[in-house]
C-alpha positions in Angstrom: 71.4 8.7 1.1 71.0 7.4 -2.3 69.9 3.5 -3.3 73.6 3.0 -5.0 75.3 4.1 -1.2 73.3 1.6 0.5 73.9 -1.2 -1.4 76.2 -3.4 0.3 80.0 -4.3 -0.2 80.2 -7.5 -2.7 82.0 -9.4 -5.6 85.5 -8.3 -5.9 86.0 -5.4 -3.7 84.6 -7.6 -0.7 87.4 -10.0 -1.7 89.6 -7.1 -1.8 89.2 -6.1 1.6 89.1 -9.2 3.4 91.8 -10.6 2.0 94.4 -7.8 2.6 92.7 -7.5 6.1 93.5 -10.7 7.0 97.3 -10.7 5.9 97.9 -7.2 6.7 99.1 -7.7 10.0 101.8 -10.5 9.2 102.8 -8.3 6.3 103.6 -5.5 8.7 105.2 -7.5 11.1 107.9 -9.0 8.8 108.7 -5.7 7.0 108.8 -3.9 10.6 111.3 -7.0 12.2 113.4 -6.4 8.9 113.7 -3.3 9.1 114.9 -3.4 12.6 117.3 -5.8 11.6 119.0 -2.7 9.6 118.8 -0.5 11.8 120.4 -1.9 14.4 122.7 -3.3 12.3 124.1 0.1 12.4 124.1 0.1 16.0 123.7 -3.1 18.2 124.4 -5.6 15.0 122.2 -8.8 16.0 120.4 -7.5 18.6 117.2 -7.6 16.7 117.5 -11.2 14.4 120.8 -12.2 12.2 124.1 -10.2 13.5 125.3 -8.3 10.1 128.2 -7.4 11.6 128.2 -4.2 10.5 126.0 -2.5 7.9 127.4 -2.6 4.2 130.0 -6.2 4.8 129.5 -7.3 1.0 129.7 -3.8 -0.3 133.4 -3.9 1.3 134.3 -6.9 -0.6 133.3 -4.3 -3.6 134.3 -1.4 -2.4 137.8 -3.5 -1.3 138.2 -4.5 -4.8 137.8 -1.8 -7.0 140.2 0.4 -5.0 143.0 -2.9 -4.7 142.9 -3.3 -8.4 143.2 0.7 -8.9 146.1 0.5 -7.5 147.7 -2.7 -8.5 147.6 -5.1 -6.1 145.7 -7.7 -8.3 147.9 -10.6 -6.0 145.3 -9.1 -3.2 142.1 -9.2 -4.7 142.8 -13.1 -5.4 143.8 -14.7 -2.9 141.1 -15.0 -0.6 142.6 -15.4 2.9 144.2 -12.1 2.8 141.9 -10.2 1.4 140.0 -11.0 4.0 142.5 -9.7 6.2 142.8 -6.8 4.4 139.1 -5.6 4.8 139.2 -6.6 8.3 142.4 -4.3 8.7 140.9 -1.6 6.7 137.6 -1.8 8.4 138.0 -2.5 12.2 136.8 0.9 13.3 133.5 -0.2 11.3 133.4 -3.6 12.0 131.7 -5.0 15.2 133.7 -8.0 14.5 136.8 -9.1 12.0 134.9 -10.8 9.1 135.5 -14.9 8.6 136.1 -15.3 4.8 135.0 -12.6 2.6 136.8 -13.4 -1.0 136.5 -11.8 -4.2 134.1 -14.2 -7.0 132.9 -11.9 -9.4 133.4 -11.5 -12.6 135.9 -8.8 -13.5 133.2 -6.8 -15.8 131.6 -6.1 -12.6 134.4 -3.9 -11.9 133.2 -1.6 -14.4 129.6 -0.8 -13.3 131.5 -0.1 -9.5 134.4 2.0 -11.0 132.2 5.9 -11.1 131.9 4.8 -7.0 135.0 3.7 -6.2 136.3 7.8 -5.8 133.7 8.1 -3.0 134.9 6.8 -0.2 133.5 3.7 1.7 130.7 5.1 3.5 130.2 7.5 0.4 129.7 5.2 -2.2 128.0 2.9 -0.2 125.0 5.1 -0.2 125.4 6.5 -3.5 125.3 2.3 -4.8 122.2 1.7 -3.2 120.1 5.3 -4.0 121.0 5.0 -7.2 120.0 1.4 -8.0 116.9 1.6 -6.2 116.1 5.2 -7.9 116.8 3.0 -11.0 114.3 -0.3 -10.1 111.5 2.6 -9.1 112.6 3.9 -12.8 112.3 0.6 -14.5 108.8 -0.3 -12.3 107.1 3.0 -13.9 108.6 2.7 -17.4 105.9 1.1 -19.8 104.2 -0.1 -16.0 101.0 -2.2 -17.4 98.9 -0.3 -14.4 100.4 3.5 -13.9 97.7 4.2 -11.3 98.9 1.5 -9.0 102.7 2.4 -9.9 103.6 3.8 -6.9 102.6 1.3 -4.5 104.4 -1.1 -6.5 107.4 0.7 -6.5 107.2 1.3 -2.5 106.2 -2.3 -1.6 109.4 -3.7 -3.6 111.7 -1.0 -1.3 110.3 -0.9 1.6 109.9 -5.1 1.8 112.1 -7.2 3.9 114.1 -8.1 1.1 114.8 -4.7 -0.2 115.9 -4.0 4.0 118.6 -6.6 3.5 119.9 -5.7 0.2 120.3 -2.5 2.3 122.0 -3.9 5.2 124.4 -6.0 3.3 125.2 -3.1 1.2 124.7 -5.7 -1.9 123.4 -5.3 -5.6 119.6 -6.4 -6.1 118.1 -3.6 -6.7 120.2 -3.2 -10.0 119.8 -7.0 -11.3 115.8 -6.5 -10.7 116.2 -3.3 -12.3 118.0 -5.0 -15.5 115.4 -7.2 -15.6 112.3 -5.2 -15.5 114.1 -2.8 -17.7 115.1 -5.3 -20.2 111.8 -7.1 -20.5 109.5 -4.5 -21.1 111.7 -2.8 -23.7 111.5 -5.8 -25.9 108.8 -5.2 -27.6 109.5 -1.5 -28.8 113.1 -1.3 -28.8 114.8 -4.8 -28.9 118.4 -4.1 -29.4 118.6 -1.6 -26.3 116.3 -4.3 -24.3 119.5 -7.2 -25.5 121.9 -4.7 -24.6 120.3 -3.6 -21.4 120.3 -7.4 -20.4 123.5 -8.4 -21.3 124.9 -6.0 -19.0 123.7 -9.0 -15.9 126.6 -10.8 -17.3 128.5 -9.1 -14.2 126.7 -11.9 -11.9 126.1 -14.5 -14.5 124.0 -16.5 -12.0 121.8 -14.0 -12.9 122.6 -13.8 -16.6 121.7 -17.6 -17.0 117.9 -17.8 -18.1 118.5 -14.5 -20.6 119.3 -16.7 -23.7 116.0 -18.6 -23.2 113.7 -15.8 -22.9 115.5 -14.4 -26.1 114.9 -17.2 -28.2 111.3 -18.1 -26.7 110.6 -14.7 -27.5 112.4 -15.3 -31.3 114.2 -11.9 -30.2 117.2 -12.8 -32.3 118.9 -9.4 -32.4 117.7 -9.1 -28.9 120.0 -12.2 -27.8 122.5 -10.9 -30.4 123.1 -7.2 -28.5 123.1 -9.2 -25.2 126.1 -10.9 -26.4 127.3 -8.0 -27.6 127.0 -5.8 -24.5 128.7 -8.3 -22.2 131.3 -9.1 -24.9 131.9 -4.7 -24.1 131.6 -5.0 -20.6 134.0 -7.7 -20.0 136.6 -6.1 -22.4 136.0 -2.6 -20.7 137.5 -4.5 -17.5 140.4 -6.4 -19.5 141.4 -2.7 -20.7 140.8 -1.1 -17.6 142.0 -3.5 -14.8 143.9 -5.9 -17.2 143.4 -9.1 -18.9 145.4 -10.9 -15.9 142.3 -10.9 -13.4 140.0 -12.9 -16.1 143.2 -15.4 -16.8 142.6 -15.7 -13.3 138.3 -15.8 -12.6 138.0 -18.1 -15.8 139.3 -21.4 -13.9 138.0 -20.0 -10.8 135.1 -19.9 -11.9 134.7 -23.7 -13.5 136.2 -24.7 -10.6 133.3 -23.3 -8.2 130.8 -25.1 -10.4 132.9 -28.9 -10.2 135.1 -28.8 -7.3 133.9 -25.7 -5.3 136.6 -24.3 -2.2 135.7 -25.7 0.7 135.6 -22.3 2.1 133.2 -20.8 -0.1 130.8 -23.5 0.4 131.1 -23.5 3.9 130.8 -19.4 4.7 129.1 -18.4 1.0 127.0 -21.0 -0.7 125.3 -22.9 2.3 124.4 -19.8 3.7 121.9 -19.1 1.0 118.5 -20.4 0.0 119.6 -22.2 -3.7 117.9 -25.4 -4.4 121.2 -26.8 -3.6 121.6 -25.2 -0.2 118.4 -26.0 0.7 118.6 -29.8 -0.1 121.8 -30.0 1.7 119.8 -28.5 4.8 117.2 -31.3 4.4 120.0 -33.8 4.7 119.9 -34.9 1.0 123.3 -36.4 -0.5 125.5 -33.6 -2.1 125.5 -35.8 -5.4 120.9 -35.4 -5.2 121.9 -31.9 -3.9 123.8 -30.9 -7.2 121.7 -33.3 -9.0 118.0 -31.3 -7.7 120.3 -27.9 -8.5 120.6 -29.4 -12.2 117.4 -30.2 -12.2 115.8 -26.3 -11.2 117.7 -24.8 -13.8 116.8 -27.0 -16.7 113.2 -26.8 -15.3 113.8 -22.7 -14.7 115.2 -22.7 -18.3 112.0 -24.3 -19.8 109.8 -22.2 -17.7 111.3 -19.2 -19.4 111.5 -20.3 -22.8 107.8 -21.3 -22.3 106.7 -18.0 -21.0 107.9 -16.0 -23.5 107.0 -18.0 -26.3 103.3 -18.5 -25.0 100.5 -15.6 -25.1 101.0 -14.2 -21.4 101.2 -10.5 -21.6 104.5 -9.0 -20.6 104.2 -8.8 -17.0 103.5 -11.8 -17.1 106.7 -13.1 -18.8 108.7 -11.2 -16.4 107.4 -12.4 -13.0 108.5 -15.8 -14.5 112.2 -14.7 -15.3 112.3 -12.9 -12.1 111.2 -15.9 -10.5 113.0 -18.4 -12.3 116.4 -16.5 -11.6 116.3 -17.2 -8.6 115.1 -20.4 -8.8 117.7 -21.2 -11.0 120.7 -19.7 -9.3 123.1 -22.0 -7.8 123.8 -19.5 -5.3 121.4 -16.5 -4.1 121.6 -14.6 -0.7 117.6 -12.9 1.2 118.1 -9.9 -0.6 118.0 -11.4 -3.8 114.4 -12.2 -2.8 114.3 -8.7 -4.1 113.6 -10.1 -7.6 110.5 -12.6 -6.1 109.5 -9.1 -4.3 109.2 -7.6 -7.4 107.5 -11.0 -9.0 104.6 -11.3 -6.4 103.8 -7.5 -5.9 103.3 -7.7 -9.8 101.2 -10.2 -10.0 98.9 -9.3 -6.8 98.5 -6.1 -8.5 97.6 -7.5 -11.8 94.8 -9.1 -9.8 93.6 -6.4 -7.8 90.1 -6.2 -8.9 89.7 -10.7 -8.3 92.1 -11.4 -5.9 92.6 -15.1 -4.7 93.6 -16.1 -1.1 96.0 -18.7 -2.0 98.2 -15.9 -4.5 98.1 -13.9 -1.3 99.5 -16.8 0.4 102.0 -17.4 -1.7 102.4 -13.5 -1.8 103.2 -13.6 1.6 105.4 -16.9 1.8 107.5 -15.0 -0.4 107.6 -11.6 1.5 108.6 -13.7 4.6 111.8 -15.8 2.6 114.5 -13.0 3.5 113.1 -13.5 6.5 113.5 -17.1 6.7 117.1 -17.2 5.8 119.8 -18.4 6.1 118.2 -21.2 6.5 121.1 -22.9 7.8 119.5 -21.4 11.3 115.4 -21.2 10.4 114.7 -24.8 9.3 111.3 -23.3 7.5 113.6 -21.1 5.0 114.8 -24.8 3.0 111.2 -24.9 1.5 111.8 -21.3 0.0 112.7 -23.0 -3.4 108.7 -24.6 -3.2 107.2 -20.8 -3.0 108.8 -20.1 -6.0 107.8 -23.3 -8.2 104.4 -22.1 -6.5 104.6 -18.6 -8.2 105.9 -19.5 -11.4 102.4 -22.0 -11.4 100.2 -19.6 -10.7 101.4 -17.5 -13.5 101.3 -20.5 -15.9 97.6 -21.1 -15.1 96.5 -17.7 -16.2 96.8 -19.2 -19.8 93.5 -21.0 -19.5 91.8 -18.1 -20.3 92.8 -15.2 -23.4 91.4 -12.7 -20.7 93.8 -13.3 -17.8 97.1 -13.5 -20.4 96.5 -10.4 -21.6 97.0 -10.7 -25.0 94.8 -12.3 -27.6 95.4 -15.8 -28.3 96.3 -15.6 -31.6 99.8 -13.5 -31.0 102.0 -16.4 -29.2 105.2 -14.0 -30.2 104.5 -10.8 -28.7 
């Protein structure tokens, strides 16, 4: 045996393996327990954690949607109450039980990214949705990836992790907003106006949409926010032409009126059942004038975040784990599989520091892989301190600009 084999483990790769050692078996446990959660969702829903109902409730509301408004029946798709009863009628053979209050919010332009599913059938397109918009984020993860060798481990972490189970479960749309993202971000730099366009197309779930502008203009990508503009100017007249102009006459005020005087319906079986700063303050008790107030508060904060990162010298990756994470900290209202996008955030960055890695990122890391887990937090009292993980993340990406080396791009080219 030569000198070299006999020298003992140190320095980094010692790090490397205690640390994952150490967290390995809590990161197993949550991503085996969510995965039971689907599975017997399809089954025995709630008999391992939250009852689902049935797998696949929000892609009904879709699904439910698309096909009302191909036929007509736009009275259907808004009013609430009975469309509701309309999924429960069409769906009771699926359904383990009739749904409370499943409504229709989204913006109309969303329509148009569901329409080539809508001739599939239920179960049909239900599958189709979700292998194609996870064979698109495992697209968008390699494309221009910053590490190719550790590419595929990326990729599987973010669709094998508790929140990618969920977004699974719920039959919901995750996968493509972290898709859009990733996508978006790192084509930037070489091809800006497809990187706008790309992005503008999350104006189908504008909570989603929100910090775009500020990245643009941190980044001075002008033409960048200028084809964003442009693509979901397309995408929402696509709709008006295909499903008419009536159903956006109608979402406009809906819309404002969720923000200042939201149905008390939606805040009771939609909004309080996620993990938003808002949701999460209400849990703690807080007033829902400090609740709104705190809510205000994470986006402005989310927003400067944003407009910091991309005008600063982090390297790409870097500017996109904080949009990723400052989406969600930002949105008013975000359900566990939207911890896709943190998912996506944290695996990034642990990889990025693969060689050095730090205990307390891998804490973080894991607080983070646990938060579909901890929701809703209207049940798991732990989940209402979800928002703090992020903050947490979007800190630890900030500090990396105390040294040129761990930004990954020289000092000198702030405007990369």
């Amino acid at each position: 045996m030569s000198a070299s084999a006999q020298q003992p483990i140190s320095g980094p790769s010692r790090r490397w393996i205690g640390i994952p050692v150490v967290m390995l078996p809590a990161f197993s446990i949550a991503t085996l327990f969510a995965w039971g959660v689907l599975i017997s969702t399809f089954t025995h829903p709630g008999w391992i954690g939250l009852n689902h109902v049935a797998p696949g409730t929000d892609w009904m509301v879709f699904y439910g949607a698309v096909r009302s408004l191909l036929a007509g029946n736009l009275a259907l798709v808004i009013d609430g109450d009975a469309f509701t009863a309309h999924l429960n009628q069409s769906f009771a053979s699926w359904l383990s039980v009739p749904l409370e209050f499943r409504p229709w919010f989204y913006p109309p332009s969303f329509l148009v990214l569901l329409l080539p599913f809508a001739s599939l059938g239920f179960i049909g397109s239900y599958v189709a949705f979700q292998a194609a918009t996870a064979g698109f984020l495992a697209w968008a993860l390699r494309n221009r990836a910053d590490q190719p060798q550790l590419t595929p481990y990326i990729i599987a972490a973010a669709l094998v992790s508790p929140s990618a189970s969920l977004n699974l479960a719920d039959g919901q749309c995750a996968f493509l907003v972290a898709a859009l993202l990733v996508t978006g971000v790192r084509l930037l730099g070489p091809r800006p106006l497809l990187a706008g366009a790309i992005l503008g197309l999350l104006s189908f779930k504008p909570q989603f949409f929100l910090l775009v502008p500020f990245a643009l203009v941190g980044a001075r990508r002008y033409g960048s926010l200028c084809a964003a503009a442009c693509s979901a100017f397309a995408l929402a007249a696509a709709s008006a032409m295909i499903f008419g102009v009536e159903l956006w006459l109608w979402w406009i005020p809906q819309a404002y009126n969720n923000l200042v005087s939201p149905d008390a319906k939606w805040l009771a079986y939609g909004r309080i059942w996620g993990h938003s700063v808002w949701a999460c303050a209400m849990l703690l008790g807080l007033p829902e004038r400090l609740a709104s107030i705190l809510q205000l508060a994470a986006i402005l904060s989310s927003a400067a975040a944003t407009f910091a990162a991309f005008r600063s010298s982090l390297s790409t990756n870097n500017k996109l784990i904080v949009l990723l994470a400052a989406t969600v900290l930002a949105a008013p209202h975000s359900g566990p599989y939207d911890a896709t996008l943190l998912t996506v955030a944290v695996v990034l960055w642990l990889a990025a520091s693969i060689d050095a890695p730090r205990f307390r990122d891998w804490l973080i890391g894991l607080g983070i892989w646990m938060v579909p887990l901890l929701s809703p937090a209207v049940y798991i009292p732990a989940g209402r301190l979800s928002p703090l993980l992020i903050v947490a993340l979007i800190g630890v990406v900030f500090s990396a600009l105390r040294s040129p080396a761990a930004s990954g791009e020289p000092a000198t080219s702030p405007h990369s």
